[in-house]
FILUMMAR-296543 format. One line per 8 residues: number of its first residue (from 1); their letters; for each residue z, y, x of C-alpha. Coordinates in Angstrom, 3 decimals. Layout:
<pts>
NUM> a> Z:Y:X | ...
</pts>
This chain:
<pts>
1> xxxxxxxx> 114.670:70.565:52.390 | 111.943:73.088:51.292 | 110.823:75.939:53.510 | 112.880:78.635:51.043 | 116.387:76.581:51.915 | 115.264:76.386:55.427 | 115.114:80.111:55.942 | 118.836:80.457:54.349
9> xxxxxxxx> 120.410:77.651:56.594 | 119.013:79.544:59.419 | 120.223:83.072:58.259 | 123.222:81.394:57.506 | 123.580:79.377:61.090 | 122.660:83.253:62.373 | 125.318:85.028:60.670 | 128.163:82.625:61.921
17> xxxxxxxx> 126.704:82.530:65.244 | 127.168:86.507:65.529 | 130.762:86.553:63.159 | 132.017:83.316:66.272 | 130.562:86.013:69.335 | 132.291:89.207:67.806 | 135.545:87.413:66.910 | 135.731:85.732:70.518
25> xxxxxxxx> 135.017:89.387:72.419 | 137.417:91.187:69.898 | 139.889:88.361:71.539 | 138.810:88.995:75.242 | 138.955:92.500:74.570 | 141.893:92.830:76.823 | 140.530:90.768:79.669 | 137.096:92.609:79.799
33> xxxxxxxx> 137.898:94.412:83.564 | 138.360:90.620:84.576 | 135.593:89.172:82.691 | 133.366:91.192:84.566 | 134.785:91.573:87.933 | 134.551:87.324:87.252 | 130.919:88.242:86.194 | 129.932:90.708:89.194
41> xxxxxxxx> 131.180:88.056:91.886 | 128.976:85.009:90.496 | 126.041:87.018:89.854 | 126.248:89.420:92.616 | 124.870:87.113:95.124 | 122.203:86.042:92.845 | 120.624:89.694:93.080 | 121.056:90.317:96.479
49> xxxxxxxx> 119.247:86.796:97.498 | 116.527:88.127:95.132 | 116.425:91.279:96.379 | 115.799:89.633:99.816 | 113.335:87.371:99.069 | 111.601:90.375:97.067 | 111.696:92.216:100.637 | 110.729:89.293:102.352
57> xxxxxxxx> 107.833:87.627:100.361 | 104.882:90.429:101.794 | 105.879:89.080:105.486 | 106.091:85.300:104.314 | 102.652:85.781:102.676 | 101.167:86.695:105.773 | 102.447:83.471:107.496 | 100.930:81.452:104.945
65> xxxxxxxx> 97.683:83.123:105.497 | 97.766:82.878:109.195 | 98.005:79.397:108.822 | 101.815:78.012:108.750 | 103.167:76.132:105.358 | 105.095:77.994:103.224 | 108.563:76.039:104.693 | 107.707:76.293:108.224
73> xxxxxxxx> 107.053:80.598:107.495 | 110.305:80.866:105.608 | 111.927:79.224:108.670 | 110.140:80.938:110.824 | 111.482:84.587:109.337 | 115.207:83.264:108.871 | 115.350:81.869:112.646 | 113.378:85.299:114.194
81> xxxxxxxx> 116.149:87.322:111.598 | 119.177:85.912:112.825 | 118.239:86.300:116.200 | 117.599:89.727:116.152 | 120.560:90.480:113.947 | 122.995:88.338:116.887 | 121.414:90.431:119.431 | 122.365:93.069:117.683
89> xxxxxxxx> 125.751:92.553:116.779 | 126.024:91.014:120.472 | 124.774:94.599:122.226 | 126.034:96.859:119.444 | 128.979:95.393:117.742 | 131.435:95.635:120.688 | 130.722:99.834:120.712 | 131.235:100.096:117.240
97> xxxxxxxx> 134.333:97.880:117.215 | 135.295:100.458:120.194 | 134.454:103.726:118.229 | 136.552:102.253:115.292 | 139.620:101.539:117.008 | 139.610:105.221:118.659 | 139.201:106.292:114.967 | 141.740:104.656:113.775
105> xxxxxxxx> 144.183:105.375:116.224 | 142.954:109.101:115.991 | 143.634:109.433:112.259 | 147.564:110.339:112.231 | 146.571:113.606:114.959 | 143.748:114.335:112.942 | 145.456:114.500:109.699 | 148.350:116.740:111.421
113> xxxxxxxx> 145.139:118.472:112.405 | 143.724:119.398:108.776 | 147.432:120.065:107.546 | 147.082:122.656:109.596 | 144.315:123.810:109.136 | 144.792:124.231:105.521 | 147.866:125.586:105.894 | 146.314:128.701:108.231
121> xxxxxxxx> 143.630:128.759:105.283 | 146.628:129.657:103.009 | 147.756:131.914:104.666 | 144.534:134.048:105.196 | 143.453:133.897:101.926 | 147.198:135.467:100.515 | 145.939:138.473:101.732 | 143.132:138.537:98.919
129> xxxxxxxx> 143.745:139.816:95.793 | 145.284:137.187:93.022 | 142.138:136.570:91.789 | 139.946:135.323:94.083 | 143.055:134.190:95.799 | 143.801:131.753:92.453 | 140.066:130.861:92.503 | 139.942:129.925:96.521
137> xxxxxxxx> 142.834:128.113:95.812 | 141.705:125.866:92.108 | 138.221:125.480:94.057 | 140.219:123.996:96.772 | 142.534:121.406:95.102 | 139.118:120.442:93.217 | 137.393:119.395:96.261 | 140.692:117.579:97.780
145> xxxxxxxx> 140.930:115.738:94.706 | 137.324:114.492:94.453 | 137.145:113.484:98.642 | 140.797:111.181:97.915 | 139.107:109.878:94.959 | 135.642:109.012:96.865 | 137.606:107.799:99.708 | 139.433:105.821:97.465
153> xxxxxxxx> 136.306:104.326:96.212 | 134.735:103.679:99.281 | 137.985:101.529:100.565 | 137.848:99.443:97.025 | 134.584:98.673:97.002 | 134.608:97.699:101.038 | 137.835:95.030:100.226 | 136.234:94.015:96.939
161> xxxxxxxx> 133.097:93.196:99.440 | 135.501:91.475:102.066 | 136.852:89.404:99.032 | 133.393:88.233:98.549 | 132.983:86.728:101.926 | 132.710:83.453:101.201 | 130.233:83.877:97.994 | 127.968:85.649:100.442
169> xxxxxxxx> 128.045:83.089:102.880 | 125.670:81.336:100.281 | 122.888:84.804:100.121 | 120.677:83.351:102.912 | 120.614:79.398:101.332 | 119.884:81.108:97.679 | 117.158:83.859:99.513 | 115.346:80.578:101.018
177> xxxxxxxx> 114.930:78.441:97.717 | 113.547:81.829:95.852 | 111.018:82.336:98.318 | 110.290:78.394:98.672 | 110.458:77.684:94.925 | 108.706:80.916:93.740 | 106.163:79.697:91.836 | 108.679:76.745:90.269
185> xxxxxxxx> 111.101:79.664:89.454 | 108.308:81.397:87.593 | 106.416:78.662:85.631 | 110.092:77.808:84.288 | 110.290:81.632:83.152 | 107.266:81.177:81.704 | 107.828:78.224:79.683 | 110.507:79.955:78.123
193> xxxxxxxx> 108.194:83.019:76.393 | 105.413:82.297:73.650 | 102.125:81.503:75.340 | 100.450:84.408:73.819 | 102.699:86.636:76.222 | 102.012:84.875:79.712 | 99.009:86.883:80.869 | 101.216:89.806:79.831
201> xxxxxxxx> 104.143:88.273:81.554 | 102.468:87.610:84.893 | 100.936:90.806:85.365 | 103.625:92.917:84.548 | 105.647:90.603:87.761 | 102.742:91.579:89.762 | 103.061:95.076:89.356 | 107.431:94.821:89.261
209> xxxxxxxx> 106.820:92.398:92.644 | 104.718:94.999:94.550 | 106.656:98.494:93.013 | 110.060:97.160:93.280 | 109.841:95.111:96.621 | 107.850:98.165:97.869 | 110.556:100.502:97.122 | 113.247:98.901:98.024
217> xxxxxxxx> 111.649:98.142:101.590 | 111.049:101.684:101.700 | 114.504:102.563:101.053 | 115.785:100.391:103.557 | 113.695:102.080:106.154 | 114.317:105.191:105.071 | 117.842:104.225:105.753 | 117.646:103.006:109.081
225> xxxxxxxx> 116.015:106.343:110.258 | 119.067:108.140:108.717 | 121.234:105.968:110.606 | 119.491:106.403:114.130 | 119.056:110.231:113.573 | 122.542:110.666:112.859 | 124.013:108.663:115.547 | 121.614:110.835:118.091
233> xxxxxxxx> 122.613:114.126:116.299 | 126.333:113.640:116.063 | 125.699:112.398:119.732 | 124.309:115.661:120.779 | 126.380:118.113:118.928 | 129.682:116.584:120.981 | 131.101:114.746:117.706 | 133.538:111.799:118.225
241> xxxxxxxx> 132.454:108.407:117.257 | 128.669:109.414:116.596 | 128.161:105.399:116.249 | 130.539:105.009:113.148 | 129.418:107.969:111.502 | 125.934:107.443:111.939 | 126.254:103.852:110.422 | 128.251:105.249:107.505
249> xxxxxxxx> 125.682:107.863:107.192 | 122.124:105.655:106.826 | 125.077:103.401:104.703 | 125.141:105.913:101.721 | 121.789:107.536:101.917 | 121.184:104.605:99.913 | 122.837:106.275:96.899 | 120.723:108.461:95.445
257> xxxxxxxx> 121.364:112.134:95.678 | 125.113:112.216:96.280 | 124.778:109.576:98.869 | 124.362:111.979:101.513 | 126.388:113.837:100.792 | 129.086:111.086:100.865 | 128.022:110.087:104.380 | 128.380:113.581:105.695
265> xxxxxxxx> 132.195:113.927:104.347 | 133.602:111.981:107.715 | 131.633:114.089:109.758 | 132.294:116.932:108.122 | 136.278:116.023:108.236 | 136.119:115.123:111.995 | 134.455:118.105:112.855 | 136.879:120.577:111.394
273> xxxxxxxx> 139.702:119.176:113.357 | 138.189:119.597:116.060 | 136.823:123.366:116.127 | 134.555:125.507:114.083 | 131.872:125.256:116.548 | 131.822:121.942:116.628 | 131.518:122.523:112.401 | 128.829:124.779:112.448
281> xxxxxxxx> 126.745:122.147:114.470 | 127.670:119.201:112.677 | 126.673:120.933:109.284 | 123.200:121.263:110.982 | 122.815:117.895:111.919 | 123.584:116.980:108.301 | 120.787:120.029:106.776 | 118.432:119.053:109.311
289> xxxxxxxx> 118.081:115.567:108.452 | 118.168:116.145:104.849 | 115.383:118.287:105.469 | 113.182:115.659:107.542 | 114.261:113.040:105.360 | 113.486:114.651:101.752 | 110.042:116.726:102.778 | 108.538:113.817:105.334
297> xxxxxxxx> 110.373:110.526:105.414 | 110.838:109.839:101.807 | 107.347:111.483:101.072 | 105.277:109.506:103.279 | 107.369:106.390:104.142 | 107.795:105.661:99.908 | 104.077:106.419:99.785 | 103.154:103.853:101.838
305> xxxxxxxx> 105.232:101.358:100.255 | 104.856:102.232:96.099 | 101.281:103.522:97.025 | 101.777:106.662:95.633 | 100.194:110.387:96.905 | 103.153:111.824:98.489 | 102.819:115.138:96.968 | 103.501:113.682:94.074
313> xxxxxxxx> 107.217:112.181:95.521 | 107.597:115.854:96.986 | 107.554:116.948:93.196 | 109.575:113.762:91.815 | 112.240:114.152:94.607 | 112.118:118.236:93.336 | 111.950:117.611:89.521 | 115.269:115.131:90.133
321> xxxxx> 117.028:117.106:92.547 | 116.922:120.288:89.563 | 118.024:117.319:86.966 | 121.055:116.221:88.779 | 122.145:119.737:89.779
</pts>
């Protein structure tokens, strides 16, 4: 076969290919939600471990240097994690299953409670003209609509996460075997790309390896301080279950930009059952931390980890906050 048929049994072998893979998704068209939930469950894990081991691989690192092989520092992290994380769930666990319970059992009352509530609101605002009433009123049954559909959200994606269990049971043997076989993992990457693009390749992992791992780290601390500063201002102000909200609170400030505001929606809800004082203070708590966390957590803890000036996340944090509204 000469190199001028070669090139046509290849553009043929290429056009069938693509003709087979848009006839076989036009026939799982109707199966695509399940294709992908399917999808999102195997692969799910697989990001998560890698995530972990991304997190991870700075402390690991330092092991190796102080001496320990690579196994024995892996080992070392998993058996010095789990311990803290059962002491944890050993002292804290029982409180929050506690605060929980109360909320649950708290929620018919406190719905009676905002049924009223809104129902008084009514009632005061009939006394302004049809206007504004109308608009009060629209601006109203907008926000109702879009808290049901976030809480809706939430409760999906927390029993699509308890449906996951038992793939998740496999996140720590997965997070071990990337941070083991690291180098293995990447020389097989490798092999797969022309030469001419491994120095290219391995650098730009570098620089994803130290950005990415240093952002998410810093996320995840940012996080925690959201958590602990919500708990002790809830806490203070005299709002129910300040354990449960705080948790939900460092939870979403993961999200960007409409993650705290997510995690201040409980609070927020609890708090107007309960009295307008108790409101006012609550909505402080939430502004206050906002402020310490967007002008000198975020600032100087993402700094440290993305090594960036941080002036310069002061204006990125600005520039996106005026993009997203």
């Amino acid at each position: 076969m000469n190199e001028k048929s070669g090139k046509w049994v290849r553009r043929l072998t290429i056009f069938f290919i693509t003709l087979l893979s848009l006839l076989l998704l036009a026939y799982l068209f109707p199966y695509y939600d399940h294709i992908l939930v399917m999808i999102g469950r195997v692969f799910l894990p697989f990001i998560i471990a890698l995530v972990l081991s991304l997190l991870l691989h700075p402390l690991v690192r330092w092991l190796e240097k102080a001496g320990l092989p690579r196994s024995m520092a892996i080992l070392f992290i998993f058996v010095g994690f789990f311990m803290f994380v059962s002491l944890g769930v050993y002292r804290g666990f029982p409180h929050l299953l506690e605060q929980l319970k109360l909320l649950t059992e708290q929620l018919p009352q406190m719905s009676d409670t905002y049924q009223k509530w809104t129902k008084e609101f009514y009632e005061q605002t009939e006394r302004f003209p049809d206007g504004i009433h109308e608009k009060l009123d629209g601006t109203f049954s907008q926000f109702e609509e879009w808290l049901s559909a976030k809480v809706m959200l939430i409760v999906t994606g927390l029993s699509g996460v308890f449906n996951m269990i038992v793939l998740i049971a496999v996140i720590p043997v997965m997070t071990f075997y990337f941070l083991k076989d690291y180098k293995t993992i990447g020389h097989w990457l490798l092999s797969l790309m022309p030469t001419t693009w491994h120095e290219e390749a391995t650098r730009l992992t570098r620089e994803l390896n130290r950005s990415l791992g240093g952002y998410i780290r810093g996320q995840l601390f940012i996080s925690l301080f959201i958590g602990v500063l919500a708990t002790i201002g809830f806490y203070l102000v005299g709002l129910p279950y300040p354990l449960v909200l705080g948790v939900i609170a460092g939870i979403t400030n993961i999200i960007p930009y409409f993650g705290p505001l997510l995690g201040a929606v409980p609070a927020v809800i609890i708090a107007v059952t309960i009295s307008i004082k108790t409101l006012i203070f609550s909505l402080l708590v939430v502004i206050i931390i906002q402020l310490v966390e967007g002008n000198l957590l975020s600032p100087y803890i993402m700094g440290k980890s993305i090594h960036i000036h941080p002036l310069l996340i002061i204006l990125a944090l600005l520039a996106g906050g005026e993009l997203a509204g």
